[in-house]
GULUMDO-955908 format. One record per atom (N, C-alpha, C, CB): x, y, z; residue in three letters; residue number from 1. Coordinates in Angstrom, 3 decimals. Each point is the difference from the previous one (the first is absolute). Glycine has a CB too. Layout:
<nodes>
NODE        u        v        w code pos
NODE        X        Y        Z  ala NUM
...
</nodes>
This chain:
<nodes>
NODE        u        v        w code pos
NODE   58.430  136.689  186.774  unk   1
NODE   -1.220   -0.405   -0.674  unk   1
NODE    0.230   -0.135   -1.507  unk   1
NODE   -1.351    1.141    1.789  unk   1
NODE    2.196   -0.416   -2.489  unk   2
NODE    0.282    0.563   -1.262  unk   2
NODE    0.562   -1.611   -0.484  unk   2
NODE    0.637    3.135    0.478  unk   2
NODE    0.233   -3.729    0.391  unk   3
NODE    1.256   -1.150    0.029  unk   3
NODE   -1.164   -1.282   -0.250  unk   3
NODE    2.317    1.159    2.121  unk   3
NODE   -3.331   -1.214   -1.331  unk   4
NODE   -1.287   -0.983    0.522  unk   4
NODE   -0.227    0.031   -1.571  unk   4
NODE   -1.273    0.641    2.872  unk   4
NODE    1.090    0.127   -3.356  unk   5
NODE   -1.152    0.186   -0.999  unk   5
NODE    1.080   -0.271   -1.858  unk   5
NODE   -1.960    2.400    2.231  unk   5
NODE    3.044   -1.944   -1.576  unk   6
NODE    0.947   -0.321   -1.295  unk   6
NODE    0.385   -1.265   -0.300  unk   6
NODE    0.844    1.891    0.353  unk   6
NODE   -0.915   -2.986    1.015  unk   7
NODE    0.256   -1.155   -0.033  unk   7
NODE   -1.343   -0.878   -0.165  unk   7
NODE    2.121    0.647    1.271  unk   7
NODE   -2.899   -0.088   -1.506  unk   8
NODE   -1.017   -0.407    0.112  unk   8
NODE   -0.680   -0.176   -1.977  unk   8
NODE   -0.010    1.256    3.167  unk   8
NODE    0.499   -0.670   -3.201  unk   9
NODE   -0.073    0.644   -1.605  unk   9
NODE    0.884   -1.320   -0.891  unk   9
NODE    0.166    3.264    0.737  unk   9
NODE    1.238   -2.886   -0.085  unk  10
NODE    0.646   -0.780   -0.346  unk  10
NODE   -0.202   -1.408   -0.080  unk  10
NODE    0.926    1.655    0.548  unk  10
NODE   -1.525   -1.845    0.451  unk  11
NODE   -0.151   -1.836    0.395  unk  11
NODE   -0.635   -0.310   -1.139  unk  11
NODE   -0.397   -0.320    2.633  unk  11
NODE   -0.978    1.280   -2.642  unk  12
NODE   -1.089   -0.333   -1.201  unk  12
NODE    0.804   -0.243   -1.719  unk  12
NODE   -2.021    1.839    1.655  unk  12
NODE    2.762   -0.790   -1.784  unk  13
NODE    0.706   -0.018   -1.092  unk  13
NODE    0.745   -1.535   -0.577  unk  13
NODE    0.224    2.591    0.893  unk  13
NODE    0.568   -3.067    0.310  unk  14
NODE    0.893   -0.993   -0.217  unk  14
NODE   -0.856   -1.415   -0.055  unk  14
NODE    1.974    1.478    1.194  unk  14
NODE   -2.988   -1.173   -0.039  unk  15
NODE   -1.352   -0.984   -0.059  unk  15
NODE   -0.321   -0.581   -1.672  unk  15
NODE   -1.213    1.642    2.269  unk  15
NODE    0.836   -0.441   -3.180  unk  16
NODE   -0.769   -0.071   -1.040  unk  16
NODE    1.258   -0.544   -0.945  unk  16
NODE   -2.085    1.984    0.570  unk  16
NODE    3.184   -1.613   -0.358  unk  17
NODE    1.072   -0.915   -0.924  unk  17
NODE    0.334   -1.202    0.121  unk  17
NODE    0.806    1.588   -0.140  unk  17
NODE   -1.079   -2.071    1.576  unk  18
NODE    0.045   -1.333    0.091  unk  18
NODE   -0.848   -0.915   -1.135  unk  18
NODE    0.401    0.667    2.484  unk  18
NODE   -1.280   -0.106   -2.627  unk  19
NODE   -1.249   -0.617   -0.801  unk  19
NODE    0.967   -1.070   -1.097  unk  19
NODE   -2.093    2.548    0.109  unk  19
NODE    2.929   -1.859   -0.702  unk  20
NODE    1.163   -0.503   -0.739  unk  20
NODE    0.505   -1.293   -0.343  unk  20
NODE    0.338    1.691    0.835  unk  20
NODE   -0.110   -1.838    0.546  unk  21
NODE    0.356   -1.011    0.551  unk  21
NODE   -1.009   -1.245    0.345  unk  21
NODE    1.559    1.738    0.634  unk  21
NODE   -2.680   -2.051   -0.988  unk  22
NODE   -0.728   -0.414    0.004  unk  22
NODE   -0.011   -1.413   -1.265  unk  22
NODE   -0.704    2.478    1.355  unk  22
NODE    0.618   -3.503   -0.726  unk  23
NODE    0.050   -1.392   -1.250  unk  23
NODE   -0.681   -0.018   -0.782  unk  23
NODE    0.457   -1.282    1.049  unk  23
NODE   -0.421    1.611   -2.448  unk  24
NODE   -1.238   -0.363   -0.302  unk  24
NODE   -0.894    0.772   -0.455  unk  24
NODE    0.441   -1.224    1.277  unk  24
NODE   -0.011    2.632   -1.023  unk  25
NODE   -0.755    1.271   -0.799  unk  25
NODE    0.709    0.458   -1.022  unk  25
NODE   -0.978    0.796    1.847  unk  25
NODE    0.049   -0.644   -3.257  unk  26
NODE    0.874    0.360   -0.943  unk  26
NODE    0.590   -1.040   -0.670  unk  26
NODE    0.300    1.790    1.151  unk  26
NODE   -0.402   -2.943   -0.959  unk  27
NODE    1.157   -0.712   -0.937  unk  27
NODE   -1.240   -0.934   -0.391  unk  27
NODE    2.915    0.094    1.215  unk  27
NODE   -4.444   -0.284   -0.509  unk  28
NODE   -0.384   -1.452   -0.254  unk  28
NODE   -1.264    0.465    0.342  unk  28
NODE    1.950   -1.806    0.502  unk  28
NODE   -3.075    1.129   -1.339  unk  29
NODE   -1.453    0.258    0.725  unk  29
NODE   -0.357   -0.754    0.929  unk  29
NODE   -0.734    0.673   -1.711  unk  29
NODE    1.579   -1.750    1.848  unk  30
NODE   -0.301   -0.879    1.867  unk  30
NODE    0.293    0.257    0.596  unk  30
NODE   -0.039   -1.318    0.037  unk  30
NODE   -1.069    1.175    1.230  unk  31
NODE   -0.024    0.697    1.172  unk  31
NODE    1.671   -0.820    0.680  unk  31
NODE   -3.425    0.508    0.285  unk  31
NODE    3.921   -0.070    0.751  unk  32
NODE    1.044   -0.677    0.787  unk  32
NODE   -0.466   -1.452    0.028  unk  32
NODE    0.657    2.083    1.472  unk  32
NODE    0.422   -2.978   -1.403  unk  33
NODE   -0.670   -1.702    1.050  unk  33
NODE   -0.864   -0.495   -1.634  unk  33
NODE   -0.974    0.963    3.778  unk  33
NODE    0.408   -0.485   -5.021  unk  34
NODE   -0.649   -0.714   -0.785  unk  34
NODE    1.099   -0.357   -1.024  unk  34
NODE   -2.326    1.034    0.541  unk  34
NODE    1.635   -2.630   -0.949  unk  35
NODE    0.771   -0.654   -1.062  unk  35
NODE   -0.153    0.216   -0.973  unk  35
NODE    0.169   -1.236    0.856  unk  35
NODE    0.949    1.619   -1.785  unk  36
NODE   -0.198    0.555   -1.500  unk  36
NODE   -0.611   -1.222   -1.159  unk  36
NODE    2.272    1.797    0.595  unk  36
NODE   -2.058   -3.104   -0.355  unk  37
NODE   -0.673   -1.452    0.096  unk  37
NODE    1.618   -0.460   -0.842  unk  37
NODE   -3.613    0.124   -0.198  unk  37
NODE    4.667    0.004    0.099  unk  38
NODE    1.242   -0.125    0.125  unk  38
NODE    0.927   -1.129    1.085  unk  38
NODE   -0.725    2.387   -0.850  unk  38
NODE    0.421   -3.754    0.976  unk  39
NODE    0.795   -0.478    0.805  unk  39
NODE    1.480   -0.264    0.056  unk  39
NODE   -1.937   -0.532    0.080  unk  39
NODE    2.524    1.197    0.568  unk  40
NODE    1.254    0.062   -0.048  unk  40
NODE    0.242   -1.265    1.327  unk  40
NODE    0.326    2.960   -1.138  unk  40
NODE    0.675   -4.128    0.042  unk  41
NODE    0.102   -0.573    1.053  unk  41
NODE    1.858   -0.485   -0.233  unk  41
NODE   -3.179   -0.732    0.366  unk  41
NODE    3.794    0.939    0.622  unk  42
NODE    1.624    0.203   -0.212  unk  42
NODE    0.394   -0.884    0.028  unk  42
NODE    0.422    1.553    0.720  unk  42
NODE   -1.011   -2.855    0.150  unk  43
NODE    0.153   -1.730   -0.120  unk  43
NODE   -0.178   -0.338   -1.748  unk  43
NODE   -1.378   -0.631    2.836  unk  43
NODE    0.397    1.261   -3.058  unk  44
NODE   -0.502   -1.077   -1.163  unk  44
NODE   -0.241    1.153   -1.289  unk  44
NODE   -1.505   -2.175    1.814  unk  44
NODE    2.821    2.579   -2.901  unk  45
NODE   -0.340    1.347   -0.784  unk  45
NODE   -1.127   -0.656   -1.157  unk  45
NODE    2.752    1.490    0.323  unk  45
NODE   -3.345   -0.578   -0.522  unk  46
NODE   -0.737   -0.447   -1.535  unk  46
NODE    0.789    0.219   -1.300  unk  46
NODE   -2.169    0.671    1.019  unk  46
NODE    2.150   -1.352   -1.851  unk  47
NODE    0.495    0.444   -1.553  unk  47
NODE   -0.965    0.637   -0.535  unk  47
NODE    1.329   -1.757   -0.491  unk  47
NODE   -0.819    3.052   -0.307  unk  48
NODE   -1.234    0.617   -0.912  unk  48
NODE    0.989    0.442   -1.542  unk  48
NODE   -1.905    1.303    2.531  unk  48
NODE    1.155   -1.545   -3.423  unk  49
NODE    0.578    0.726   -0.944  unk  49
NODE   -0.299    1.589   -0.512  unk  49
NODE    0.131   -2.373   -0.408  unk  49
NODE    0.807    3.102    0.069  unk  50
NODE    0.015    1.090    0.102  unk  50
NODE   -0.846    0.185   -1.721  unk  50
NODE    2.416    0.371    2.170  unk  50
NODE   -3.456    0.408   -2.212  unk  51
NODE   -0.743   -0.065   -1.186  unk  51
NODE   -0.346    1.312   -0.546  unk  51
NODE   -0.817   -2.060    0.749  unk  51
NODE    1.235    3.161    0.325  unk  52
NODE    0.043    1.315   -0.439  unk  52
NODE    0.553    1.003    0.773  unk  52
NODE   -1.678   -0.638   -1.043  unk  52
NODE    2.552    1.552    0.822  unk  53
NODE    0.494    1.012    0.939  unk  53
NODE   -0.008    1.550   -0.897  unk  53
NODE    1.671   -2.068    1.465  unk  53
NODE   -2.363    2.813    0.058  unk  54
NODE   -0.014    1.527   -0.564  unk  54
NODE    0.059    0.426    1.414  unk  54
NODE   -1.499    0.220   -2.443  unk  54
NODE    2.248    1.169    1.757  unk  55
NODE    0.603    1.336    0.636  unk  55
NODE   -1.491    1.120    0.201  unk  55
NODE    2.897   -0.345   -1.503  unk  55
NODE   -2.175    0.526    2.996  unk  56
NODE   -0.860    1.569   -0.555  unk  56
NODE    0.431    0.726    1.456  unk  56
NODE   -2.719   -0.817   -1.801  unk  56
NODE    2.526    2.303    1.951  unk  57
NODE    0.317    1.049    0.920  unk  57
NODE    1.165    0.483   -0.263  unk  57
NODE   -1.196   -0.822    1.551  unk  57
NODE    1.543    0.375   -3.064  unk  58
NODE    1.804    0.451    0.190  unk  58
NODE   -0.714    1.375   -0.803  unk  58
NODE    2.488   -2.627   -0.288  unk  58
NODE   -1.388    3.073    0.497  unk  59
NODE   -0.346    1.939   -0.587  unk  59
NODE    1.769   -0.080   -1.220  unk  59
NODE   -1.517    2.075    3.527  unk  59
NODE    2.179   -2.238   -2.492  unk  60
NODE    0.976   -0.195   -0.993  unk  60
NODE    1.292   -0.967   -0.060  unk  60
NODE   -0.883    2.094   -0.069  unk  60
NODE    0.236   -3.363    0.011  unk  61
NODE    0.396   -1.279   -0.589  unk  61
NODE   -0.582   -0.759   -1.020  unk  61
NODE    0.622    0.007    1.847  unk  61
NODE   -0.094   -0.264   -2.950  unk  62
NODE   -0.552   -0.884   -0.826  unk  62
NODE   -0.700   -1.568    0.210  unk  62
NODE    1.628    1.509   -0.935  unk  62
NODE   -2.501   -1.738    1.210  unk  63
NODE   -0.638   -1.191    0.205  unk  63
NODE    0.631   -0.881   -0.270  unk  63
NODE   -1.628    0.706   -0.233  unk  63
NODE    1.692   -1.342   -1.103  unk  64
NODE    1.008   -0.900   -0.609  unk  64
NODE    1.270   -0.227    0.803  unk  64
NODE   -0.882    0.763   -2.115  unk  64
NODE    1.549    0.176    2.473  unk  65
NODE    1.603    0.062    0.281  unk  65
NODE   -0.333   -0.163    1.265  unk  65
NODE    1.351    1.523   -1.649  unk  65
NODE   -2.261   -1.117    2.559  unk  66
NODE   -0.170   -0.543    1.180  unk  66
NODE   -0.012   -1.839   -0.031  unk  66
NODE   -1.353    2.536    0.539  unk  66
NODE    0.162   -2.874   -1.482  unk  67
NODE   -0.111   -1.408    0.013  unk  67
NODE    1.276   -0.886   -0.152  unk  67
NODE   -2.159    0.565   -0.862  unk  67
NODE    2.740    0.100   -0.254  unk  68
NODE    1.336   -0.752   -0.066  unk  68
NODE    1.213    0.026    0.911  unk  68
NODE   -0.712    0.287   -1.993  unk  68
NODE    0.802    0.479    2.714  unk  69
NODE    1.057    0.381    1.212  unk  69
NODE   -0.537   -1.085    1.031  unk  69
NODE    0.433    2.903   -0.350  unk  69
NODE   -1.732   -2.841    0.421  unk  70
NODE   -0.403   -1.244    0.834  unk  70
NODE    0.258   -1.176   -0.063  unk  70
NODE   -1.244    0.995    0.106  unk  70
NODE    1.345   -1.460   -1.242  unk  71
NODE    0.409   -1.333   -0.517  unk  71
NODE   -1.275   -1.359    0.130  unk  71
NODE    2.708    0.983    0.819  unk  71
NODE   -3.885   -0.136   -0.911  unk  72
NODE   -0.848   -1.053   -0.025  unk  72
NODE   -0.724    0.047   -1.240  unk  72
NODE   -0.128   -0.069    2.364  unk  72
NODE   -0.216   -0.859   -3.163  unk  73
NODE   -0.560   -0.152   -1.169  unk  73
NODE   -1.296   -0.412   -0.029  unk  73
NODE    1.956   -0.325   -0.639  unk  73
NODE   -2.777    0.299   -0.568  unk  74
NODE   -1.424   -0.573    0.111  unk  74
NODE    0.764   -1.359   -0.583  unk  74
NODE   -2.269    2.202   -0.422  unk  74
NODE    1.924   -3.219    0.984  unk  75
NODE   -0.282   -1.787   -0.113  unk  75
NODE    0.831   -0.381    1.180  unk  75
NODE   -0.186   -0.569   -2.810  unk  75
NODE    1.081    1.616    3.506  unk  76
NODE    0.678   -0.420    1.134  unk  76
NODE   -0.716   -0.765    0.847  unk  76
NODE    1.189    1.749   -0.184  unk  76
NODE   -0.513   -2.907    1.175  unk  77
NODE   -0.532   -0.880    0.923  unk  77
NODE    0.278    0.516    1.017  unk  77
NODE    0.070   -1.759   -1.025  unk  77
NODE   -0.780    2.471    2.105  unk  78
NODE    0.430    0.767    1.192  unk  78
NODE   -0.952   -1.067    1.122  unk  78
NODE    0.468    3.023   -1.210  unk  78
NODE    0.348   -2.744    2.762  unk  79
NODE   -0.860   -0.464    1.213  unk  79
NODE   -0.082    0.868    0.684  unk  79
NODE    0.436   -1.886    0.093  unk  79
NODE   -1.721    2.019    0.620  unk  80
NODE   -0.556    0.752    0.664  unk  80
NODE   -0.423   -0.397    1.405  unk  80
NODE   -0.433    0.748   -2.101  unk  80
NODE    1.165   -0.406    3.141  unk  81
NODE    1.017    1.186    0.106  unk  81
NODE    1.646   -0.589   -0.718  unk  81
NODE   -1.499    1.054    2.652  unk  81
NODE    1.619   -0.149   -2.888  unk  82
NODE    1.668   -1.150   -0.586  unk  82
NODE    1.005    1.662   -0.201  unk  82
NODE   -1.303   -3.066   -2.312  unk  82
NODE    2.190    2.168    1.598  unk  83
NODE    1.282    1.016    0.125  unk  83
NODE    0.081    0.964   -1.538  unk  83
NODE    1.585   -2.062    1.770  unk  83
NODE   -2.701    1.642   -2.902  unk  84
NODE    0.474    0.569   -0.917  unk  84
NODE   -0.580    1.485    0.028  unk  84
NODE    0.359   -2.266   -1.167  unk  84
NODE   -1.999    2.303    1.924  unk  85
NODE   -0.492    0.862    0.163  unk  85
NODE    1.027    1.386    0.749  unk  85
NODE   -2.106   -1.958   -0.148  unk  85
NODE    2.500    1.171    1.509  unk  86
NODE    1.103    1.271    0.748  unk  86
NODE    1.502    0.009   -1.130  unk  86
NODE   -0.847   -0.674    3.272  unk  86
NODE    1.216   -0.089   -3.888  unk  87
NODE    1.048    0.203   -1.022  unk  87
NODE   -0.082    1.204   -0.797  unk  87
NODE    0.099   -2.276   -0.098  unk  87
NODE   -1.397    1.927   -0.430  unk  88
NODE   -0.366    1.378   -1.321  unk  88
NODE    0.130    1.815    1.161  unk  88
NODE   -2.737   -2.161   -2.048  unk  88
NODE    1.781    1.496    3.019  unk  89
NODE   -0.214    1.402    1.303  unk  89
NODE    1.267    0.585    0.286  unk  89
NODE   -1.864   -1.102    1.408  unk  89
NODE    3.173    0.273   -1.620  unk  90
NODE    1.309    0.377    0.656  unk  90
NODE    0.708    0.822   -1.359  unk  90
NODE    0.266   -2.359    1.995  unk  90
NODE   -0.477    1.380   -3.433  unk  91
NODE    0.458    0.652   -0.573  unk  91
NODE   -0.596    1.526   -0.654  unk  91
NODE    0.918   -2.354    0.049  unk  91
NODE   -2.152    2.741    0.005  unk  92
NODE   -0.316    1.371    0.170  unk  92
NODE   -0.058    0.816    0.739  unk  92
NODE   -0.600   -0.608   -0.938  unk  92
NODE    1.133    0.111    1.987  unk  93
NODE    0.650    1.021    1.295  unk  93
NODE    1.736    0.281   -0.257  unk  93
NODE   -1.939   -1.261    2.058  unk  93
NODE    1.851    0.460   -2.334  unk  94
NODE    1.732    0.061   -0.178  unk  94
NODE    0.668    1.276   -1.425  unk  94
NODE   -0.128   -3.299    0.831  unk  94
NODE   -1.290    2.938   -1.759  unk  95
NODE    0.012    1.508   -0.906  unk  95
NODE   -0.168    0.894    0.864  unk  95
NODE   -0.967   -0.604   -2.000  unk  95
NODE    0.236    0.961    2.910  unk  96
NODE   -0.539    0.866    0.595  unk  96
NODE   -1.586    0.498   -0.075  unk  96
NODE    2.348    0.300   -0.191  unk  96
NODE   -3.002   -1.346   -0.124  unk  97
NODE   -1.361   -0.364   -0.815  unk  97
NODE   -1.072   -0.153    1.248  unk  97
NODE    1.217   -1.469   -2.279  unk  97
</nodes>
């Protein structure tokens, strides 16, 4: 009975961590399935010019030195979705960023 009741405990436990794992909680106030009004379309990228960039959540990285490791500038011509965006993403991982 003791075994019934320990696994039982348990299930609940691992249950409530799943929560975790969940799309979409925590990162965004839309619900799952809603459009951020963002069309991403991979046939056809948009051009945008880049007109302002800021940092923030770093605790201990310098903003600036982040931006520049990225290699994207304000007047840059970027496409969206395109390669410069995951370029900059690779090179602050590659710091360890």
């Amino acid at each position: 009975m003791k075994k019934v009741f320990l696994l039982i405990i348990a299930f609940f436990c691992v249950a409530s961590l799943a929560n975790a794992q969940l799309r979409g909680v925590g990162r965004s106030s839309l619900p799952i399935g809603a459009s951020s009004g963002l069309d991403l379309n991979y046939a056809d990228p948009k051009e945008y010019e880049i007109a302002e960039i800021t940092t923030s959540g770093s605790k201990f990285y310098d903003g600036n030195s982040m931006i520049t490791i990225s290699g994207l500038r304000i007047g840059d011509k970027i496409k969206v979705p395109g390669d410069a965006i995951t370029s900059a993403l690779r090179k602050l991982m590659d710091q360890g960023i």
